[in-house]
C-alpha positions in Angstrom: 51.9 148.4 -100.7 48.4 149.1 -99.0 49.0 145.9 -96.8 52.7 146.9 -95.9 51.7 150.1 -94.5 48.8 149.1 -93.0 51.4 146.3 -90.8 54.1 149.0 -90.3 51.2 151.0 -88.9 49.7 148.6 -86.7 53.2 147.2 -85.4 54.3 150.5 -84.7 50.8 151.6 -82.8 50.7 148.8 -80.2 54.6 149.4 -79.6 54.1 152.9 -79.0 50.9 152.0 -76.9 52.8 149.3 -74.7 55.5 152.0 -74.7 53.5 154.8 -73.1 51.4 152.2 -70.7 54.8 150.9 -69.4 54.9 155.2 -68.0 51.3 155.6 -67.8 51.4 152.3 -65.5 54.2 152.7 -63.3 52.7 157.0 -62.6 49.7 155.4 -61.8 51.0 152.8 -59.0 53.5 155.0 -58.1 50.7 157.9 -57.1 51.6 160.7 -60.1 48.6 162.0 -61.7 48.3 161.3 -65.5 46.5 164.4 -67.5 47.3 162.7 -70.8 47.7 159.8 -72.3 47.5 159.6 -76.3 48.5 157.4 -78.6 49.7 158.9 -82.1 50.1 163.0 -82.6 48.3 166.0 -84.3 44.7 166.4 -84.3 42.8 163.7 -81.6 40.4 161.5 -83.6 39.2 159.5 -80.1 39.0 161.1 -76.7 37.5 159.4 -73.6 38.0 160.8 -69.8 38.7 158.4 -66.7 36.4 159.6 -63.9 38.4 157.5 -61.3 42.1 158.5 -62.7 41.2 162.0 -64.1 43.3 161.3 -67.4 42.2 162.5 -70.7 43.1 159.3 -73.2 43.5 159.7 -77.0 44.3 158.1 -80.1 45.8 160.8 -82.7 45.6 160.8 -86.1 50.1 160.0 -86.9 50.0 157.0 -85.2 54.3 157.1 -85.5 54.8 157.8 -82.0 52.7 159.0 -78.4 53.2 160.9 -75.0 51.9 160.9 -71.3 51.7 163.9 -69.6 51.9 164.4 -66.1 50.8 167.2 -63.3 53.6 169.1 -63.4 54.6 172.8 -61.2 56.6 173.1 -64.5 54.3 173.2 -67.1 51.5 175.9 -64.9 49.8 176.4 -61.6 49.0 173.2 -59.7 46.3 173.2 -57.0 47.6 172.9 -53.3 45.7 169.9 -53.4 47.3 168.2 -55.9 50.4 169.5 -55.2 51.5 165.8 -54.2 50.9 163.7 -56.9 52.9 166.3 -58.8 55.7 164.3 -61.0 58.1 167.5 -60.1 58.1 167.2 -56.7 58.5 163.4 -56.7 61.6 161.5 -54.7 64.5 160.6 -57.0 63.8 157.0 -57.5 60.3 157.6 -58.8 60.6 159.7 -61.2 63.6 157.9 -62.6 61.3 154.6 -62.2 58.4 156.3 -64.2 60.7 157.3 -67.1 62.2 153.6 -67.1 58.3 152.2 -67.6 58.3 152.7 -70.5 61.2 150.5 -71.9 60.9 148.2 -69.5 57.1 147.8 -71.0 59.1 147.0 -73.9 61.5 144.2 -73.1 58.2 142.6 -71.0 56.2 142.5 -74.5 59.0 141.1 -76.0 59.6 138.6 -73.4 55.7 137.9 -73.5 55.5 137.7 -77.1 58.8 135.1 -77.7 57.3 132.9 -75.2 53.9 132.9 -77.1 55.8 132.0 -79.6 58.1 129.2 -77.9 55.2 127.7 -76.3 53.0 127.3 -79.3 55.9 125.9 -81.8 56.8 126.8 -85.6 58.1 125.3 -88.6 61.5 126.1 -88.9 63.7 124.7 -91.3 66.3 121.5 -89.9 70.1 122.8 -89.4 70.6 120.7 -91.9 73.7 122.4 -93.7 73.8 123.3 -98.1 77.3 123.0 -99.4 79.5 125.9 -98.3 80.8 128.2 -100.5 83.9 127.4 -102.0 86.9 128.3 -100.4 85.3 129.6 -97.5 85.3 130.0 -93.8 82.8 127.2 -93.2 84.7 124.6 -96.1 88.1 125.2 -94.9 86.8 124.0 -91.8 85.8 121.0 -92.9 81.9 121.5 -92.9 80.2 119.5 -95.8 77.1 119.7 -97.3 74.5 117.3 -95.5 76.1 118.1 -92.4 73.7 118.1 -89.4 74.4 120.8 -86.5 73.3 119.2 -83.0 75.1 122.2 -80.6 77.6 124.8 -80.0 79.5 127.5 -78.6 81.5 129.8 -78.6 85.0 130.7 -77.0 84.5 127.7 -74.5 81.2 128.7 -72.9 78.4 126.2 -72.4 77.6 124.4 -75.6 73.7 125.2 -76.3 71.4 122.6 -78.5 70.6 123.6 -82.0 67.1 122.7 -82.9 66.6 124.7 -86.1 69.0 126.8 -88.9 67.3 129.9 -87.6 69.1 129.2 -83.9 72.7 128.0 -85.9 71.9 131.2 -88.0 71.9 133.5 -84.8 74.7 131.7 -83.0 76.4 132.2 -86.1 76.4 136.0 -86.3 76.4 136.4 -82.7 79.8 134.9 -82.7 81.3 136.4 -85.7 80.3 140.4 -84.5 81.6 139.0 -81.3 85.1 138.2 -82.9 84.8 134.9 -81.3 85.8 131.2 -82.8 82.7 128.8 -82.4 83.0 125.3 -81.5 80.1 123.2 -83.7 79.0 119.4 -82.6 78.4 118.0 -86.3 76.3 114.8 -87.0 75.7 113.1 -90.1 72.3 113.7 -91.7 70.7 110.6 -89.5 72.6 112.2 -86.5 75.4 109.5 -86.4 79.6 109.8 -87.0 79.5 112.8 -85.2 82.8 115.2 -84.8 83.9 118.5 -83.5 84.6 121.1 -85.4 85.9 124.7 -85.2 85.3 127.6 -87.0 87.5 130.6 -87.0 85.5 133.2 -87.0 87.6 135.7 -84.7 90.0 136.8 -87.2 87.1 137.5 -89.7 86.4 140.9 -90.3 82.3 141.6 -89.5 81.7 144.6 -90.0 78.1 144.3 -91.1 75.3 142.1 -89.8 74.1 141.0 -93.4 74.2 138.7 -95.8 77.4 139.3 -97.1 78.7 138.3 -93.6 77.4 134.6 -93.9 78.7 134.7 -97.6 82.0 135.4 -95.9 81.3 132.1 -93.5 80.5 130.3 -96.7 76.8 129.4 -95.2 74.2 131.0 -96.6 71.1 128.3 -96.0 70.0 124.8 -95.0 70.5 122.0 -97.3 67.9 122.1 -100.5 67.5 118.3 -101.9 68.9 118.9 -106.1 66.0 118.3 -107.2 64.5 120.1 -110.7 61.8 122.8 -110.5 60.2 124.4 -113.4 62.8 124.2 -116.9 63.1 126.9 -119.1 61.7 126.2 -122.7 64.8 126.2 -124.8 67.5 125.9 -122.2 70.2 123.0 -122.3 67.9 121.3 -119.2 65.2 120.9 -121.5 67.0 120.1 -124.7 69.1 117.0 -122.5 65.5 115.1 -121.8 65.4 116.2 -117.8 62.4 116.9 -116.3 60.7 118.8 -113.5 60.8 116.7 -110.4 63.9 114.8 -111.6 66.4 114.0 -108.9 70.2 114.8 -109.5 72.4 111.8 -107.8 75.9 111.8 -109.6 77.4 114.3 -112.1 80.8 113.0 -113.9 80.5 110.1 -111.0 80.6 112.4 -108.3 77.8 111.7 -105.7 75.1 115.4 -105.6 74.5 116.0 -102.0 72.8 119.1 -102.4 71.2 121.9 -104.5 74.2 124.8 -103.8 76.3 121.7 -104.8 74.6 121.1 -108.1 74.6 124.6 -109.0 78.4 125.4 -108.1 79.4 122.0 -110.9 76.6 123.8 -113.4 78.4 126.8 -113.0 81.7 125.5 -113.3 81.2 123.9 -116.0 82.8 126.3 -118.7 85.3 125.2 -121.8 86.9 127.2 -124.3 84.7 129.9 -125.7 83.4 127.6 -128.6 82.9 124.2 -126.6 80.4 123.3 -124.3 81.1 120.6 -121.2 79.2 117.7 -121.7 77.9 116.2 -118.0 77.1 113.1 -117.3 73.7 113.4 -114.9 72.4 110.2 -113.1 68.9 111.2 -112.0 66.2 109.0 -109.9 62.7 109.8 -112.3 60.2 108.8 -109.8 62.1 105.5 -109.1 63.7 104.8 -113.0 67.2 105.6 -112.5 68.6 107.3 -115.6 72.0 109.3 -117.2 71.6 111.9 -119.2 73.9 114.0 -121.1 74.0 117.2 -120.2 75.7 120.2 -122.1 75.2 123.9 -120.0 75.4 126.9 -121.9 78.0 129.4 -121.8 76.3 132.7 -120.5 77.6 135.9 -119.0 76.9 136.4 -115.1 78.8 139.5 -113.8 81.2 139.9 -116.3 82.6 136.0 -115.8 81.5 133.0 -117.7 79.5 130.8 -116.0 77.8 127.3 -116.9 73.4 127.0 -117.3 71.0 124.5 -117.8 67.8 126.8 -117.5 66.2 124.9 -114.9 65.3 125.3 -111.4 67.6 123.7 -108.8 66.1 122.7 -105.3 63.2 122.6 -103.2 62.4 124.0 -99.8 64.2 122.5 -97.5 63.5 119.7 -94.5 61.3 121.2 -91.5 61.3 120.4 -87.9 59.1 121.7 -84.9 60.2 123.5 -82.8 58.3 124.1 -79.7 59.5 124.1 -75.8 57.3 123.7 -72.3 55.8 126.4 -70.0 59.1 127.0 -67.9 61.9 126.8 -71.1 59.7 128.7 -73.2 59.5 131.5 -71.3 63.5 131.0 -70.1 64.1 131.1 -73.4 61.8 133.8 -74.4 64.2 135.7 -71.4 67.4 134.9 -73.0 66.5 135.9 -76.7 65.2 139.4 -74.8 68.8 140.0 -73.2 71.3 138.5 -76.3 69.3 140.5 -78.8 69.3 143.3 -76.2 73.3 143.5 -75.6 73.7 142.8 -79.2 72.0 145.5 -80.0 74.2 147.6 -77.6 77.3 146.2 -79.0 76.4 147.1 -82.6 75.5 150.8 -81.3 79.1 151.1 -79.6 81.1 149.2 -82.5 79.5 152.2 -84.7 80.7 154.8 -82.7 83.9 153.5 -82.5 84.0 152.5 -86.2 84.4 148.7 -85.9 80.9 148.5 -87.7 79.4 150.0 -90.4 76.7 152.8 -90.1 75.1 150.4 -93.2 73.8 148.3 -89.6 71.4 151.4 -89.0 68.0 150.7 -90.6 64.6 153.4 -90.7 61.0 153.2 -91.2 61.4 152.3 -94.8 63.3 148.8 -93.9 61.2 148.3 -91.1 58.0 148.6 -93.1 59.1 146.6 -95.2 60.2 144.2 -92.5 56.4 144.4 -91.4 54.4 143.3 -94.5 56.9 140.6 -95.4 56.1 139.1 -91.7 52.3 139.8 -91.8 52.3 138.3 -94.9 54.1 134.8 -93.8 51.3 134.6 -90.5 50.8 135.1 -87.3 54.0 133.6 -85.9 56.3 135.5 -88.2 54.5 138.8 -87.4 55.1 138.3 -83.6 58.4 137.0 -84.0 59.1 140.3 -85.7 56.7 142.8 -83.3 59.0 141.1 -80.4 62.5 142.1 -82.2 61.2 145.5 -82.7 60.0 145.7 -79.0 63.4 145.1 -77.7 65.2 147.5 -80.6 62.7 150.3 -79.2 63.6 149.2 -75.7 67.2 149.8 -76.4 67.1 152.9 -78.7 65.0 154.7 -75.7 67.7 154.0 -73.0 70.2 155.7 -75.1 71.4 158.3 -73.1 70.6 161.5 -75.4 68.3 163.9 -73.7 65.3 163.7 -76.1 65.3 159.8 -74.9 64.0 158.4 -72.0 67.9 157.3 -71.2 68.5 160.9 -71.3 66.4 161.6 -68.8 67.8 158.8 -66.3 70.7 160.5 -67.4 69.9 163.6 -65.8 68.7 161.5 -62.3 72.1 159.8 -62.6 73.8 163.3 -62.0 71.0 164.4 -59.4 71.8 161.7 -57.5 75.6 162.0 -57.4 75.9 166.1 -57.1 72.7 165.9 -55.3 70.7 169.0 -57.1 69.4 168.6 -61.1 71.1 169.8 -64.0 70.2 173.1 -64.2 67.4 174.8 -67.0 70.6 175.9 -69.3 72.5 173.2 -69.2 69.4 170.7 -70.1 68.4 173.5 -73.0 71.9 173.2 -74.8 71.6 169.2 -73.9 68.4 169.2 -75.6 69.5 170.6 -78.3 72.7 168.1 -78.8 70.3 165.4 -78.3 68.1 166.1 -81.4 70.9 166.7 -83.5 72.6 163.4 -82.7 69.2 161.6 -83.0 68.6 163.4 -86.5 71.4 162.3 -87.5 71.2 159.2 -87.0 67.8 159.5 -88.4 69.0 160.9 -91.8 71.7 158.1 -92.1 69.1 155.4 -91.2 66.3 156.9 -93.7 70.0 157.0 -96.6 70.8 153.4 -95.9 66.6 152.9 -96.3 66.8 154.3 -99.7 70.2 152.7 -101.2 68.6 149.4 -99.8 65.1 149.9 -102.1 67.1 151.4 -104.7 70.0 148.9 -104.8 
């Protein structure tokens, strides 16, 4: 617990910071005098002064947020002095630049961090497909387990390489919240016999960006050899003479691709109340090929009667690196920044409109969470996840409610087409709109936090 809220804490302190330096920065070059700049609120546990800039900087003791604060007529008396480096009587187009710094600081980290990422490499696991679910999306159209996914695309647009699950995985949903089909170049596992192959994903109903969405597709995860893991004491695995580390080849004659495939025949496995199946396993025992019979027991899952053997099933499944050069990484690291950007955008408006459910809306909670399950993987994972949040921030601060920074450029949009501001009143009872509609959505993300720990 102590090390999840210690990464929530620190993920959330250098966002902020970048945050408030993407403002701080662009007042700075842009000639507006800075009085403040603290990260975190309440009382200030760190305060230095810059003799050059004249800003007070400070590090607050709730580190869930921070400000800068500018010389401004509106806030008290300014000398005549420094009346010009006042933020209030700035041109148009800086101030609306200075309130844009800020989440344009953010999509720059993110861009920054995803190409630290590309250009170093990580371990992700091969798109080597696991056997879809029966009856499926993914099975009816004719994807098997052991299948290999070289590229794809979707609704006729430029096919794009697949080099890991993780990039099948995102192409996957991207396409299904998209209401688009997507067109899949399938090898064998060595990479030969490949074949084209389409799934339909636009008439699918995706609603939710979970994993009840890929159980819908039928693909939940790369293949998993059928290998055994640790056996139960007692259970049928045990009591037919298998062992940990035995390979599963055939079952009744029929050739065991994967573990998901194994597990479905276990499970399916299921006579008359009083009978159990007998199986017929051929297993490779460290190079002694051997058959086994195999009798799962009958046991209760969900109220339906499914097949066990009391053993674990698979192991983790085949890695590949996946790394790119100075000038594709940071392409890359571009692109990821803009499809998790619109995405983000598209699953904002599809709420509003009801196409998707407010479920989609996570809090601190989930993101904490989130936090010390990355920390805890490494380095890599932590980034990965710091640069996801970056753009998510990025987004949510565009939004154009007047407590956000998108409020704001709101207001400048209107200056600049009636050609005087929106008037004290009228930004009041804005204001006010504005921090209802984001506690609101505040309250519903903090509910879905809750059900999530609960459920």
């Amino acid at each position: 617990m102590l090390f999840t809220i210690a990464s929530f804490l620190i993920a959330i302190a250098i966002l902020v910071a970048v945050h408030e330096f993407g403002h701080f920065a662009t007042a700075v070059a842009l000639r507006v005098k800075v009085l403040c700049f603290s990260i975190g609120f309440g009382p200030r546990l760190v305060t230095w002064q810059s003799k050059r800039l004249g800003t007070e900087f400070a590090i607050s003791l709730l580190p869930l947020g921070g400000y800068v604060k500018f010389l401004d007529e509106r806030d008290g008396p300014v000398d005549v002095a420094d009346r010009p480096f006042a933020f209030n009587v700035q041109p148009l187009k800086v101030r609306a630049a200075i309130v844009a710094g800020g989440p344009v600081a953010n999509f720059l980290l993110a861009i920054v961090l995803y190409a630290c990422v590309n250009w170093v490499g990580t371990m992700q696991p091969s798109p080597l497909l696991s056997t879809p679910i029966a009856g499926s999306v993914a099975e009816r159209a004719g994807i098997r387990g052991g299948d290999l996914v070289v590229a794809g695309s979707s609704d006729g647009q430029e096919p794009v390489e697949i080099q890991s699950f993780e990039d099948f995985r995102w192409l996957l949903m991207r396409s299904a919240i998209d209401h688009q089909d997507l067109s899949l170049d399938i090898a064998d596992s060595r990479g030969g016999n490949r074949r084209q192959i389409v799934l339909p994903l636009a008439a699918l109903e995706a609603r939710d960006a979970d994993a009840a969405l890929f159980r819908k597709i039928g693909i939940l995860a790369p293949l998993s050899v059928a290998r055994l893991g640790v056996l139960a004491p007692g259970g049928a695995a045990e009591e037919a003479g298998l062992k940990a580390g035995d390979l599963v080849l055939q079952v009744d004659g029929t050739t065991i691709v994967d573990a998901a495939q194994l597990r479905d025949i276990i499970r399916s496995a299921v006579g008359p109340a009083a009978i159990r199946i007998t199986q017929a396993w051929r297993i490779d025992r460290s190079g002694t090929m051997l058959t086994l019979p195999v009798s799962p027991r009958i046991e209760s899952a969900q109220g339906a009667r499914v097949g066990r053997v009391g053993a674990y099933i698979g192991v983790p499944p085949a890695m590949v690196m996946v790394r790119y050069g100075g000038i594709a990484g940071l392409t890359r690291a571009m692109t990821r920044t803009w499809e998790v950007s619109v995405l983000s955008l598209q699953m904002i408006g599809k709420i509003l409109v009801g196409e998707a459910s407010l479920k989609n809306l996570s809090g601190p909670i989930t993101i904490a969470d989130y936090a010390g399950q990355s920390a805890s993987l490494g380095a890599v994972p932590f980034v990965v996840f710091l640069a996801l949040i970056s753009v998510s921030l990025g987004v949510l601060n565009l939004l154009p409610l007047p407590v956000l920074d998108g409020g704001h450029l709101m207001y400048y949009l209107w200056e600049s087409l009636t050609g005087k501001p929106v008037s004290e009143s009228w930004m009041e009872q804005l204001q006010k709109v504005g921090l209802v509609v984001l506690l609101m959505m505040m309250s519903v993300a903090v509910f879905n936090d809750v059900t999530r720990l609960l459920g």
